[in-house]
C-alpha positions as CSV (number, residue, x, y, z in Angstrom):
1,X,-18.9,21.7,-23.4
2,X,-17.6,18.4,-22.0
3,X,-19.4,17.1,-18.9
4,X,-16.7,17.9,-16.3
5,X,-16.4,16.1,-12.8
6,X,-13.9,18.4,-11.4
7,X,-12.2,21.7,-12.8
8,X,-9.3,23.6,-10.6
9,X,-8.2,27.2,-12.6
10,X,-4.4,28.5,-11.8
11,X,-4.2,31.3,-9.8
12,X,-2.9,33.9,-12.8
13,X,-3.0,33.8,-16.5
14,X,-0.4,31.8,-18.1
15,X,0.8,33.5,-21.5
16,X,-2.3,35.6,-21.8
17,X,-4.8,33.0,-21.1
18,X,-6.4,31.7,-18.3
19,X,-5.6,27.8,-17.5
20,X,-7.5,25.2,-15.6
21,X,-7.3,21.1,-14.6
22,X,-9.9,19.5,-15.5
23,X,-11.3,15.9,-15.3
24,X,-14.0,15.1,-18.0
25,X,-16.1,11.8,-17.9
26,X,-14.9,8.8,-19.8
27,X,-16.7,9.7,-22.9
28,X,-15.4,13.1,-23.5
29,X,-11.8,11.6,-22.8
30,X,-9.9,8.8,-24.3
31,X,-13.5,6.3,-24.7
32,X,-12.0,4.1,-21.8
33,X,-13.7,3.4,-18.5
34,X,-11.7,5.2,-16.5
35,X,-11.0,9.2,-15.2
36,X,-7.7,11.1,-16.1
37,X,-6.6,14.8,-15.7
38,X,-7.1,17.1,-18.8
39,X,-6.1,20.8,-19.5
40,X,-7.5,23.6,-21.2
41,X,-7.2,27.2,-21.8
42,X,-9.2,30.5,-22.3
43,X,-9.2,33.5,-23.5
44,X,-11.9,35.0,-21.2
45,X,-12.8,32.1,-18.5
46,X,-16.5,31.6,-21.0
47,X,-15.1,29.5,-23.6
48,X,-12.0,26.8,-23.1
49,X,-10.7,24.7,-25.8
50,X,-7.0,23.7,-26.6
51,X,-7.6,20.8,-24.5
52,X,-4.5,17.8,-23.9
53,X,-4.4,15.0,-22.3
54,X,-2.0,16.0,-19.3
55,X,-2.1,12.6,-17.0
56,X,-3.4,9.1,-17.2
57,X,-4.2,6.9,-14.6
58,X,-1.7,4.5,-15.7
59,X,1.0,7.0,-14.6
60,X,-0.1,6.9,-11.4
61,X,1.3,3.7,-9.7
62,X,-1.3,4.1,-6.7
63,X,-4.5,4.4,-9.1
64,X,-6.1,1.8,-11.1
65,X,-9.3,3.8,-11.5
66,X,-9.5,7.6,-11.5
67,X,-7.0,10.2,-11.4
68,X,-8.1,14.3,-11.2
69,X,-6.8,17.6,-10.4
70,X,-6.9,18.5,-6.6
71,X,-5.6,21.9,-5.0
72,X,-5.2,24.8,-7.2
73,X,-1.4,24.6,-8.2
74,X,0.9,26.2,-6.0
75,X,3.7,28.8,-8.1
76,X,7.0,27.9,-7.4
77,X,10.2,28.7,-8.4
78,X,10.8,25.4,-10.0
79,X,6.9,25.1,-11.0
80,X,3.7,24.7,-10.4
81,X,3.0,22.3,-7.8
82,X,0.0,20.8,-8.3
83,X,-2.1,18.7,-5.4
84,X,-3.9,15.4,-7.4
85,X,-6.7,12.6,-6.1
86,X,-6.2,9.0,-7.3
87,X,-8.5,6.0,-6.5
88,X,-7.8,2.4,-6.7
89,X,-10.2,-0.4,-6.3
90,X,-9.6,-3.8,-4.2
91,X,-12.1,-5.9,-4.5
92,X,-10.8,-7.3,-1.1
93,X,-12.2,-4.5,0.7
94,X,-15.3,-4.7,2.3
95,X,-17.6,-3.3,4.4
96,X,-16.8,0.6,4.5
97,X,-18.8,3.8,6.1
98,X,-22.1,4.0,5.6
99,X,-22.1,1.3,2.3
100,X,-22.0,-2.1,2.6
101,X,-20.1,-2.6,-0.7
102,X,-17.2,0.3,-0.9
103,X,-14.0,-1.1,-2.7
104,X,-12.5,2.6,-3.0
105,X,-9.6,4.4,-2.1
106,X,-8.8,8.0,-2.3
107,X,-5.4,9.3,-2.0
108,X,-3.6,12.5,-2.8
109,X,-1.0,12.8,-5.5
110,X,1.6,15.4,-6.4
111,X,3.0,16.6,-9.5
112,X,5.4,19.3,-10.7
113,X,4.1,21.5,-14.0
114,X,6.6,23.4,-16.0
115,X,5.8,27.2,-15.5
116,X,5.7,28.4,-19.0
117,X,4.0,25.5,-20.2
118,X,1.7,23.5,-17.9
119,X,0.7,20.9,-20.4
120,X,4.2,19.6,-19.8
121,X,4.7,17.5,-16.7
122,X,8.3,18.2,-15.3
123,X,8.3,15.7,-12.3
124,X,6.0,13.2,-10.5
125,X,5.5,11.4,-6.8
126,X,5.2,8.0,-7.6
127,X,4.0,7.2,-4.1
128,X,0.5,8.6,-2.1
129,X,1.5,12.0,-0.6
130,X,-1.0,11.7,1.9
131,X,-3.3,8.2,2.2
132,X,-6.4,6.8,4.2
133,X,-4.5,5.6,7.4
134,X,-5.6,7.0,10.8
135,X,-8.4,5.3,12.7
136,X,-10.8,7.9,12.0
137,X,-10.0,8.0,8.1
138,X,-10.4,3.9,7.3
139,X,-12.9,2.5,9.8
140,X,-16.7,3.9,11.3
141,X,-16.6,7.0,9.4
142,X,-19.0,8.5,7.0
143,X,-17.2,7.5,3.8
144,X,-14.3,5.6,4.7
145,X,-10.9,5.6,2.8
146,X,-10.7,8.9,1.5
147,X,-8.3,11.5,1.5
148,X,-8.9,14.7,-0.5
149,X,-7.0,17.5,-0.9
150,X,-9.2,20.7,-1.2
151,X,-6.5,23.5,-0.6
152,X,-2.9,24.6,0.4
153,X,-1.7,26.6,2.6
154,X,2.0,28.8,2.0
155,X,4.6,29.1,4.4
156,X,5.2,33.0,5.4
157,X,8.3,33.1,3.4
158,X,6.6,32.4,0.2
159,X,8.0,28.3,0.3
160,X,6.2,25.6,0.3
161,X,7.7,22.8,2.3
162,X,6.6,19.2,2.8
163,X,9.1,17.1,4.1
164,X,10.5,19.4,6.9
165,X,8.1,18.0,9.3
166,X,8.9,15.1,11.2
167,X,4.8,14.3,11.0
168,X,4.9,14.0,7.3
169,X,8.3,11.5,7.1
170,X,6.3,9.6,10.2
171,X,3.7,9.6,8.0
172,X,5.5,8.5,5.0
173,X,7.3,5.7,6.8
174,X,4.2,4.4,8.0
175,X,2.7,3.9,4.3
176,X,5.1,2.2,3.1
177,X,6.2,0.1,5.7
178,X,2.7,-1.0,5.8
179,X,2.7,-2.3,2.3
180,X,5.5,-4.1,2.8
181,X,4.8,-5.6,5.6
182,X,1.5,-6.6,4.0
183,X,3.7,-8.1,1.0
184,X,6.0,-9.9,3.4
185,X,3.3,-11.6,4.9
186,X,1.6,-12.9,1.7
187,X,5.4,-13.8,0.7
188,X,5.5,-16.2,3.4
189,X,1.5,-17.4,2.8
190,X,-0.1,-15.7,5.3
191,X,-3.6,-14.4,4.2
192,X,-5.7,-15.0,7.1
193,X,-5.2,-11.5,8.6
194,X,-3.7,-8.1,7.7
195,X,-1.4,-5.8,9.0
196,X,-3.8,-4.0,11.7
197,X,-5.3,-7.5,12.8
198,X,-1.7,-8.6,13.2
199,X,-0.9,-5.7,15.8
200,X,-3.6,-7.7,17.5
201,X,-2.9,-11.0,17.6
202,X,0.4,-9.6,18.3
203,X,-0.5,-8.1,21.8
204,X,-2.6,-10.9,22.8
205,X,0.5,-13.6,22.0
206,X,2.3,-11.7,23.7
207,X,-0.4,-11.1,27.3
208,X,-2.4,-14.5,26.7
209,X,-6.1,-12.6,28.2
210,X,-6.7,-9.4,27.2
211,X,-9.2,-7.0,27.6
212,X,-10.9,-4.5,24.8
213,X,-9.3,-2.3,26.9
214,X,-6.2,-3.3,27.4
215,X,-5.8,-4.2,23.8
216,X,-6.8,-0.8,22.9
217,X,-4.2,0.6,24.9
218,X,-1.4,-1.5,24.0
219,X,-2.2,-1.0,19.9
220,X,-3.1,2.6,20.1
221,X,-6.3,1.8,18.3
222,X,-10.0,3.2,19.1
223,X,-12.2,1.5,20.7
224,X,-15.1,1.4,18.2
225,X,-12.5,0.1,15.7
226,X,-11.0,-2.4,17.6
227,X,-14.9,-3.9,18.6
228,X,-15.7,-4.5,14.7
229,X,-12.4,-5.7,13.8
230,X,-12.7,-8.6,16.9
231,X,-16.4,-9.6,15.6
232,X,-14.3,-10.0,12.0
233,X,-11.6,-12.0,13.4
234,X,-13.7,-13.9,15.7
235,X,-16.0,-14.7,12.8
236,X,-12.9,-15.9,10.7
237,X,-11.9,-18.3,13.8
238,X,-8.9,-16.3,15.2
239,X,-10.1,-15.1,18.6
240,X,-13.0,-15.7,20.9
241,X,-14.4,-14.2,23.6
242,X,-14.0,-15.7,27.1
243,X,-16.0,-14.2,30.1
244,X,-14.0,-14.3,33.8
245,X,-14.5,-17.1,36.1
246,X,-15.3,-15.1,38.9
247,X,-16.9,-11.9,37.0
248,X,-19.3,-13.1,34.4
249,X,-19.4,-9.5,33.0
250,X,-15.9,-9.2,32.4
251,X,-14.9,-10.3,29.3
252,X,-11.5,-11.6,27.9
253,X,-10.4,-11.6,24.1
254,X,-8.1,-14.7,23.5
255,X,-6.0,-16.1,20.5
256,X,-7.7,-20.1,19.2
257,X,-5.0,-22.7,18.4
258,X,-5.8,-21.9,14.7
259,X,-3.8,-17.7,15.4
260,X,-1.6,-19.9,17.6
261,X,-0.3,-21.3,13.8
262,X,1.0,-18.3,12.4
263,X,3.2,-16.6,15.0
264,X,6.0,-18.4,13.8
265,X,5.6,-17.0,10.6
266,X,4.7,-13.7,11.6
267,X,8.0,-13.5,13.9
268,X,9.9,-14.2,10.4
269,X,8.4,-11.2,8.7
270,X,9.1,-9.1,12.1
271,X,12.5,-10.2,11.9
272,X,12.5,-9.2,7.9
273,X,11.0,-5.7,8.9
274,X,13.3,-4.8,11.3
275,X,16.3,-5.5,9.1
276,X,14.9,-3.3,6.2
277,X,14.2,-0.6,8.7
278,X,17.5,-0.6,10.1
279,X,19.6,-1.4,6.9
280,X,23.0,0.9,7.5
281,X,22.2,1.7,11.2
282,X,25.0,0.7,14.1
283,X,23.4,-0.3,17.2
284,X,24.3,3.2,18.7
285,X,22.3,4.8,16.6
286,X,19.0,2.5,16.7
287,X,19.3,2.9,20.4
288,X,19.1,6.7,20.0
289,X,16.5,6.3,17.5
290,X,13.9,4.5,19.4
291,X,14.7,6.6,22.6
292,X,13.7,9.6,20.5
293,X,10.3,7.6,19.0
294,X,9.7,6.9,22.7
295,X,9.8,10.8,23.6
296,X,7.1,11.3,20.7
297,X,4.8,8.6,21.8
298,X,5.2,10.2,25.8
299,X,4.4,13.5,24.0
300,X,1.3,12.6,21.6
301,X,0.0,9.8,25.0
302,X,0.1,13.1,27.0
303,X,-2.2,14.8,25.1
């Protein structure tokens, strides 16, 4: 029997015989160095066989890495919808968690099987249903930069429905908005700090002396997180610490002349971002908009 990672079975027998996902390690698959979602089927859930290739992780545009079966699929009128992992590496990444060498991401994945025949993929998400992002998922925890999706829940009418939540298209947006911002600013040669250390340098162009504090406050970001990312940018000679004048304990966090260098360019890509966001909006309508984002930030500050 092949030396498995993972194995998820389908909830009921598919023409007689029970099904399962299943990712096998490299050398009971296709030989390369690399993880990919197989199926098999059985007669009596003791011996599986009739094993196919059902996904590689060159289909998945988010994984360079590893690909495997998540959830157990979800029966639907249109299919079986079936939760995946991916994992890409960037060698950029550093310091994660626990490890001091983690270049990993996990993210989940969804695909559509065809009912009568599951070996048959029937539709795809070519983007990260749900990816590392909130401050607790990519920085100080336990094993950083992993989402994994261990089970599903149904709706009480028997649907299954992703996108009617305004959390999930919040969630979305902020994905991919993130990797194009990221893009835009290596479009116009910045490399000297990402997207997350930008919100910082942002705030502090912006208020001159900051605070932790305050700059927690004014980028919604932890406390903890903030602390490591300063040390980081400090190291790399875009803000220092400054104590007060008249209170040697309290300290300031200001931009060096080198940060002062790159708002010019970093107001470019702001300008670039906000005309993608707002591509076929009047001015009406943006106003409305960002009254109602407003209400949501009130709502999730009150908490």
């Amino acid at each position: 029997m092949p030396d498995n990672r993972n194995m998820v079975l389908f909830p009921e027998k598919i023409n007689n015989m029970y099904v399962r996902l299943e990712r096998p390690f490299p050398v009971y698959s296709r030989g390369l160095d690399r993880f990919d979602i197989w199926i098999s089927d059985s007669l009596d859930l003791k011996y599986w066989g009739n094993s196919h290739l059902l996904m590689g992780v060159e289909d998945v545009p988010f994984a360079n890495d590893k690909i495997g079966p998540g959830a157990p699929p979800i029966k639907t009128e249109k299919g079986w919808l079936t939760l995946t992992h991916a994992v890409d590496i960037d060698m950029n990444r550093g310091k994660n968690g626990w490890e001091a060498f983690w270049k990993k991401r996990y993210c989940a994945g969804l695909i559509l099987l065809d009912l009568e025949n599951p070996q048959k993929i029937i539709g795809k998400y070519d983007e990260p249903l749900l990816a590392p992002e909130a401050e607790y998922e990519i920085s100080g925890g336990f094993r950083n930069n992993v989402i994994f999706p261990g089970g599903t829940i149904l709706e009480d009418s028997g649907e299954v429905n992703l996108k009617k939540y305004g959390g999930f298209l919040m969630s979305q947006i902020g994905r991919i908005s993130g990797r194009t911002w990221e893009r835009l600013l290596k479009e116009c040669g910045v490399d000297a700090f990402n997207g997350a250390q930008g919100r910082i340098l942002y705030v502090l162009w912006e208020h001159k002396n900051l605070t932790i504090s305050d700059i927690a406050r004014l980028t919604s970001m932890a406390n903890t997180t903030l602390t490591s990312m300063l040390d980081r940018m400090e190291t790399e000679g875009m803000v220092q610490r400054v104590p007060d004048k008249v209170n040697r304990r309290q300290i300031f966090v200001t931009v060096t002349q080198k940060a002062r260098e790159y708002r010019e360019k970093y107001n470019q890509v702001s300008n670039t971002m906000k005309d993608i966001f707002y591509k076929g909006f009047t001015d009406p309508e943006i106003a409305s908009f960002e009254n109602q984002l407003r209400k949501i930030l009130e709502n999730l500050e009150s908490e």
